[in-house]
C-alpha positions as CSV (number, residue, x, y, z in Angstrom):
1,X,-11.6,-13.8,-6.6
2,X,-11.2,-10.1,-6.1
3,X,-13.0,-7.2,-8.3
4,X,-12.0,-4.2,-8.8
5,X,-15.8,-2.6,-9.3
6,X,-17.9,-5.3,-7.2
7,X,-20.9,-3.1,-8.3
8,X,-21.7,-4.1,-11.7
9,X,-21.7,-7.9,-10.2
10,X,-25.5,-6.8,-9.9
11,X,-25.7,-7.1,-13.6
12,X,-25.3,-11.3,-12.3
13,X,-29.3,-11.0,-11.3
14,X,-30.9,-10.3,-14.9
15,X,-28.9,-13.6,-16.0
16,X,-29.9,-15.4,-12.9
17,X,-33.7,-13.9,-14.0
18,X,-33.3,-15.4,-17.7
19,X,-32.2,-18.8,-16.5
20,X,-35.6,-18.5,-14.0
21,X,-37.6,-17.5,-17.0
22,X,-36.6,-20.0,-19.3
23,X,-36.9,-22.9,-16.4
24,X,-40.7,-21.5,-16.0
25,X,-40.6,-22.1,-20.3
26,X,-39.4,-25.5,-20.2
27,X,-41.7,-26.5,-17.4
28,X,-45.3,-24.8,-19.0
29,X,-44.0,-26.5,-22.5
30,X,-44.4,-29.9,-20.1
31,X,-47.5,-29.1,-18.9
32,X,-49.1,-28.2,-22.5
33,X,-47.9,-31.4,-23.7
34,X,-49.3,-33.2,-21.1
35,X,-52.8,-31.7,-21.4
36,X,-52.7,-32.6,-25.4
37,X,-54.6,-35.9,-25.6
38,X,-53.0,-37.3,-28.9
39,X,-49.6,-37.0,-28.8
40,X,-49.0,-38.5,-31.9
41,X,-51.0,-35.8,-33.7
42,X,-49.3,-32.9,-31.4
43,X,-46.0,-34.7,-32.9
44,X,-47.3,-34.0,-36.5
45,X,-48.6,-30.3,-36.7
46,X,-46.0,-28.8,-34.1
47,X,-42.9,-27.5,-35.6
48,X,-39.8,-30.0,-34.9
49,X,-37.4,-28.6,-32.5
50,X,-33.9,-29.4,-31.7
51,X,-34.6,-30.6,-28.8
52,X,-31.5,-31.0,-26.6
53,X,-29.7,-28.6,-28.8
54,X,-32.2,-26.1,-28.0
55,X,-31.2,-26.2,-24.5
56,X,-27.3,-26.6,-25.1
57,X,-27.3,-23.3,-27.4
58,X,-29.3,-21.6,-24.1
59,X,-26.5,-22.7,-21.9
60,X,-24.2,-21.1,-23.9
61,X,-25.4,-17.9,-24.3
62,X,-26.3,-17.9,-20.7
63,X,-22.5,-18.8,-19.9
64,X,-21.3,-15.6,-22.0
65,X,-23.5,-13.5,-20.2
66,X,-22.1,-14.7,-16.8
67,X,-18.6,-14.6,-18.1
68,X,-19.2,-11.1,-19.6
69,X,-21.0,-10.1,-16.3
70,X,-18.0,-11.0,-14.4
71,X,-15.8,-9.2,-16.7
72,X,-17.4,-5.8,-16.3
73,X,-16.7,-6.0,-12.5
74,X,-13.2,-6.0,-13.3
75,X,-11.7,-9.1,-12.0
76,X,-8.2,-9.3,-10.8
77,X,-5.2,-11.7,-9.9
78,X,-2.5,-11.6,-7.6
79,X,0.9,-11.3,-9.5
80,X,4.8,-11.0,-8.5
81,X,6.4,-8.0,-9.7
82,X,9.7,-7.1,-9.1
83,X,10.5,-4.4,-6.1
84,X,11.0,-1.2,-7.7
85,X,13.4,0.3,-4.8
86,X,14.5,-2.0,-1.8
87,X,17.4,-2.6,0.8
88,X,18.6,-5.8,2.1
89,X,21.8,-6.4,4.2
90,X,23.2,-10.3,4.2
91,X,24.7,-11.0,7.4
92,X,27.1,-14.4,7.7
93,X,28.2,-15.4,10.8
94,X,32.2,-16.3,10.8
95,X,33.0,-17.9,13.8
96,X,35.0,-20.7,14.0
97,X,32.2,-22.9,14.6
98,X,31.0,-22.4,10.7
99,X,34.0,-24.5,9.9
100,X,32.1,-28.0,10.8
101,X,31.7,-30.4,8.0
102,X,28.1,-31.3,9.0
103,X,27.1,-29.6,5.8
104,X,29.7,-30.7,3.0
105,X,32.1,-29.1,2.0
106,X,32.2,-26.7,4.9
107,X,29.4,-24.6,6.6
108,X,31.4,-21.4,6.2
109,X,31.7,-22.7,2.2
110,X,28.7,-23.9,1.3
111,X,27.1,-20.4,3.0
112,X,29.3,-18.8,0.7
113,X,28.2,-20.8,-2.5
114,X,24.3,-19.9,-1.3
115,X,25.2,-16.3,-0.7
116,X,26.6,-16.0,-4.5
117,X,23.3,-17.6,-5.4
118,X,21.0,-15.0,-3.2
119,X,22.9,-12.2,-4.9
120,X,22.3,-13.7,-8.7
121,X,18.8,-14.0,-8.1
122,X,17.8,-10.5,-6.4
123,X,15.8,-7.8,-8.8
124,X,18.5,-5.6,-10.3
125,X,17.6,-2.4,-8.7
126,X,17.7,-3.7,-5.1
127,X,20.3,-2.6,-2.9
128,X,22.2,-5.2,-1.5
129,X,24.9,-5.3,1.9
130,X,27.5,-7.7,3.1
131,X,28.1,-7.7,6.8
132,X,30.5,-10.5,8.8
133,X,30.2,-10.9,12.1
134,X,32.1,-13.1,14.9
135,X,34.2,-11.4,17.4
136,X,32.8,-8.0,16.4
137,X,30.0,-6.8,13.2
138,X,31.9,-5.7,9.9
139,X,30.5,-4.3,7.0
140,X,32.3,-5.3,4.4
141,X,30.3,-3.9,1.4
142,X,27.8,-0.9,1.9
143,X,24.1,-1.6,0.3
144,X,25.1,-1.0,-3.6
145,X,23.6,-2.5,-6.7
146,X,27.6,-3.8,-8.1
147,X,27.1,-6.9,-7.8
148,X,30.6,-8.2,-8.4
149,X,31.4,-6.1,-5.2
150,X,29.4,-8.3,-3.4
151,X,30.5,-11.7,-5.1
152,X,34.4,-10.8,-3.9
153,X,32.9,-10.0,-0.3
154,X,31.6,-13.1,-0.1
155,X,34.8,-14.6,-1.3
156,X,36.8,-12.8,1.5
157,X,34.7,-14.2,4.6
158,X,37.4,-15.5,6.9
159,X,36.9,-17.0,10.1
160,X,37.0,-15.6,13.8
161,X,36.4,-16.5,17.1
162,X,32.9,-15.7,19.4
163,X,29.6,-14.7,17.7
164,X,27.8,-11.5,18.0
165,X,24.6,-11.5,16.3
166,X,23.1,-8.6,18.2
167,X,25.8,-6.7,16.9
168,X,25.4,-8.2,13.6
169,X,21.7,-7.0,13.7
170,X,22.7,-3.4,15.4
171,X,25.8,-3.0,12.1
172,X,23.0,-4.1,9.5
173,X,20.3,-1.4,10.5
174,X,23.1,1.6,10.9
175,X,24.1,0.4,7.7
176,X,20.6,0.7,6.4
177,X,20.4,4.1,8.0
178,X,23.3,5.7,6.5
179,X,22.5,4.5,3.3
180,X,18.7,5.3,3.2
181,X,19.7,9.3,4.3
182,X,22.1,9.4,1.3
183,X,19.7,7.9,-1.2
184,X,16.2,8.9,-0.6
185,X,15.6,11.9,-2.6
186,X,13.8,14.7,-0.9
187,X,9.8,14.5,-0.1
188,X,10.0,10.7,-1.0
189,X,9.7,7.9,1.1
190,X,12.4,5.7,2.3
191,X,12.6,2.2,0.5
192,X,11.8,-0.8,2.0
193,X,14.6,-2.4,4.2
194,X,15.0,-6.4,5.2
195,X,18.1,-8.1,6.8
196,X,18.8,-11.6,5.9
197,X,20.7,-13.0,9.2
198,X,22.8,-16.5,8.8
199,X,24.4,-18.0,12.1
200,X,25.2,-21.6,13.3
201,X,25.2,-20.6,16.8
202,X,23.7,-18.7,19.6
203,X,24.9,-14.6,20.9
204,X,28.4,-15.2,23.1
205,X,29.7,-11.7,22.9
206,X,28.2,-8.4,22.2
207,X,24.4,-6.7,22.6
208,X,21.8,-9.4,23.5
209,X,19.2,-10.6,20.7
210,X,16.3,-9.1,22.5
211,X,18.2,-5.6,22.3
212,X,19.2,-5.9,18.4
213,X,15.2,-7.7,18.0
214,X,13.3,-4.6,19.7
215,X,15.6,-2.1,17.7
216,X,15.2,-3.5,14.6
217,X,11.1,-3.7,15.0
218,X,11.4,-0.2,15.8
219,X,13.1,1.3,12.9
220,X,10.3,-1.4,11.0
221,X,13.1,-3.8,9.7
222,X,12.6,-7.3,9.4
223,X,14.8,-10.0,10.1
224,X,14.7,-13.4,8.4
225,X,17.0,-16.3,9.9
226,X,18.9,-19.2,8.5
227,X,19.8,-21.7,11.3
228,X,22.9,-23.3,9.5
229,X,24.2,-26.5,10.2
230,X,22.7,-29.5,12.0
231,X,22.9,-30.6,15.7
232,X,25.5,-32.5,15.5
233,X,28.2,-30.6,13.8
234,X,32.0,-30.5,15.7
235,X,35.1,-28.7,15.0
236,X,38.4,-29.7,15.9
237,X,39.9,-26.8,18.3
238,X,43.6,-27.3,20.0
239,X,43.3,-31.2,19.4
240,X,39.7,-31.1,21.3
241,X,36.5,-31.9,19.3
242,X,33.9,-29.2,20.3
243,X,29.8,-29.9,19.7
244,X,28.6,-26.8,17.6
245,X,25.1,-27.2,17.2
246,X,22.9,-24.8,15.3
247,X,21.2,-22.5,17.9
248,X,17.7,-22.9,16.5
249,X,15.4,-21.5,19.3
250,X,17.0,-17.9,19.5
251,X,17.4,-18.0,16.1
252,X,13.6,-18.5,15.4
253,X,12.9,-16.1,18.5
254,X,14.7,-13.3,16.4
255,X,12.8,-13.3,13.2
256,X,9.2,-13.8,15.2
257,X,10.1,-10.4,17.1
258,X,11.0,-9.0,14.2
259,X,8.4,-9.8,11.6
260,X,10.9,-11.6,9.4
261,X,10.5,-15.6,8.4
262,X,13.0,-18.6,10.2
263,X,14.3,-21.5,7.8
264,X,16.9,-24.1,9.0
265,X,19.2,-25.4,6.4
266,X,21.2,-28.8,7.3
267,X,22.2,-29.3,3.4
268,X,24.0,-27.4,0.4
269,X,20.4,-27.4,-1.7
270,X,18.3,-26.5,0.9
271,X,20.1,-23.5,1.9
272,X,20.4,-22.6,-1.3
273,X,16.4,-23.4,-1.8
274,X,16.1,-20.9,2.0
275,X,17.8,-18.5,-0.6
276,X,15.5,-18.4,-3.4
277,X,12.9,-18.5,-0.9
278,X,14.0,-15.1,1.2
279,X,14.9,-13.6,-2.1
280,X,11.2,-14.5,-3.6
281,X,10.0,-12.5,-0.7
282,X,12.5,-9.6,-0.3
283,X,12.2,-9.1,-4.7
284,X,8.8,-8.8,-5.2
285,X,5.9,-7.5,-4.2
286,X,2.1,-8.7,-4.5
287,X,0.0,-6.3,-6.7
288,X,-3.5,-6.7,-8.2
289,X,-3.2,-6.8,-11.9
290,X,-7.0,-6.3,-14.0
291,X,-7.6,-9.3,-15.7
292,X,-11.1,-7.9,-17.4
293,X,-10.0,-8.8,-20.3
294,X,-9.5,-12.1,-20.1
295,X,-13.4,-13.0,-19.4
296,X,-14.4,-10.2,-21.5
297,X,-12.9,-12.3,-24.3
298,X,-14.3,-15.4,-23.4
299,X,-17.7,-13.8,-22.7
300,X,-17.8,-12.6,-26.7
301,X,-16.3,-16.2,-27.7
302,X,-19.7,-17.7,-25.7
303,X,-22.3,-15.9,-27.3
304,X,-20.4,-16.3,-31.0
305,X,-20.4,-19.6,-29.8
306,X,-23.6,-19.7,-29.2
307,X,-25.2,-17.7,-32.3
308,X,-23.5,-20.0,-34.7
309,X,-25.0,-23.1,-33.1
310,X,-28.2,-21.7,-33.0
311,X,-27.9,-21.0,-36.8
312,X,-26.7,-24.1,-37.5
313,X,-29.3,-26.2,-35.8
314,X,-32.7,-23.6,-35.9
315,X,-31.8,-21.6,-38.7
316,X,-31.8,-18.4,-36.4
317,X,-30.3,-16.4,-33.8
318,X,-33.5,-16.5,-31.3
């Protein structure tokens, strides 16, 4: 657990003290009775006590002083909150290769379905791009928070030949460039920017992955990979069936030189799952939130707690 004002966790030692003193109590009560010869007669002239319910109402108000000791050092819990500002291109490859049927219906489909389904679930406010890339990178929908401009990009995706997924990488950070110098108001600074990178295959054509990997870690832009598909995907090409395995390794290589996560995604719901995922990350941020109040409340609970069963059982508070 984290505190906010670890200082006033000092105030734990007077209640550690209190529980000391009244263990010393207990154990000289012991010793007295044990030193009284007739038992019997210490039973009738000293005053009956509640016994166990003495000890029970102690516990008590000891738990509501730790509780109440913790609360003044202003615990706190981790929390999701949504990204205020934020910048995220989706790249899908479109090469012909995302036309295999290992994942039903279609690769190139069912990245289309999970795309829809990363744009629904993305904080309002966030910025969102739509690059496709085969032969050559094209943005088809600059970072914008229209949403419906996004959902028809997806739904234009048509297929290509060749990948280039350098050039995918090199399109999504001029992209996130161009849009950062238009939008950052003056004297602030620039919103956070991720690239979400989806590709069935390895870089044929175009700027090499360690090129697009050490440019994108330079401008502090990380980029998180879907390798799509599973190794034994085909596609039928001029009457020849082609293998068009997912390139995993230089997939994975990408996003560790970048900073940014790797998934795999063989089926329709784990992609979509890779989605919420990615989005879960890119959407919100980890803050601190004070929960004080929440053992401060429980702390004043104890010792009511505690006060009433004293009264009930000793006829006092003390």
């Amino acid at each position: 657990m984290h505190f906010l004002s670890p200082a006033w966790l000092l105030l734990l030692v007077p209640v550690a003290a209190l529980l000391g003193a009244y263990l010393v109590v207990q154990l000289r009560r012991k010793r007295f009775v044990a030193r009284f010869s007739n038992v019997q007669l210490l039973g009738s002239v000293a005053p009956r006590r509640p016994g166990w319910r003495r000890h029970l109402t102690f516990a008590l108000l000891l738990a509501g002083l730790t509780v109440l000791s913790l609360g003044v050092a202003r615990p706190s819990a981790a929390v999701q909150v949504p990204r205020e500002r934020a910048t995220v291109i989706l790249a899908i490859d479109v090469s012909l290769s995302m036309e295999a049927t290992d994942v039903l219906p279609s690769r190139i489909k069912a990245a289309q379905q999970a795309a829809k389904t990363f744009i629904s679930l993305l904080p309002p406010r966030i910025n969102l791009g739509l690059i496709e890339f085969a032969r050559t990178a094209t943005v088809l929908v600059p970072p914008t928070l229209d949403r419906g401009a996004l959902e028809r990009g997806v739904d234009a995706l048509r297929l290509q030949n060749y990948t280039a997924i350098g050039d995918a990488v090199f399109s999504a950070l001029d992209a996130i460039n161009v849009f950062t110098r238009t939008s950052t108001p003056k004297g602030e600074k620039p919103a956070p920017a991720r690239i979400v990178l989806m590709s069935d295959g390895g870089n044929t054509i175009g700027r090499s992955l360690a090129s697009a990997a050490e440019a994108a870690k330079k401008a502090d832009v990380s980029v998180s990979t879907i390798a799509f598909g599973t190794d034994n995907g085909t596609v039928t090409y001029e009457g020849q069936t082609i293998p068009v395995p997912a390139d995993k390794p230089a997939l994975r290589q990408l996003a560790v030189a970048t900073g940014g996560s790797f998934h795999t995604a063989t089926t329709v719901n784990e992609l979509e799952s890779v989605y919420h995922d990615i989005g879960s990350q890119i959407g919100y941020a980890i803050e601190r939130r004070d929960i004080s109040w929440r053992f401060l409340l429980a702390g004043v609970l104890l010792l009511f707690v505690a006060g009433g069963a004293s009264m009930l059982w000793a006829g006092r508070l003390a």
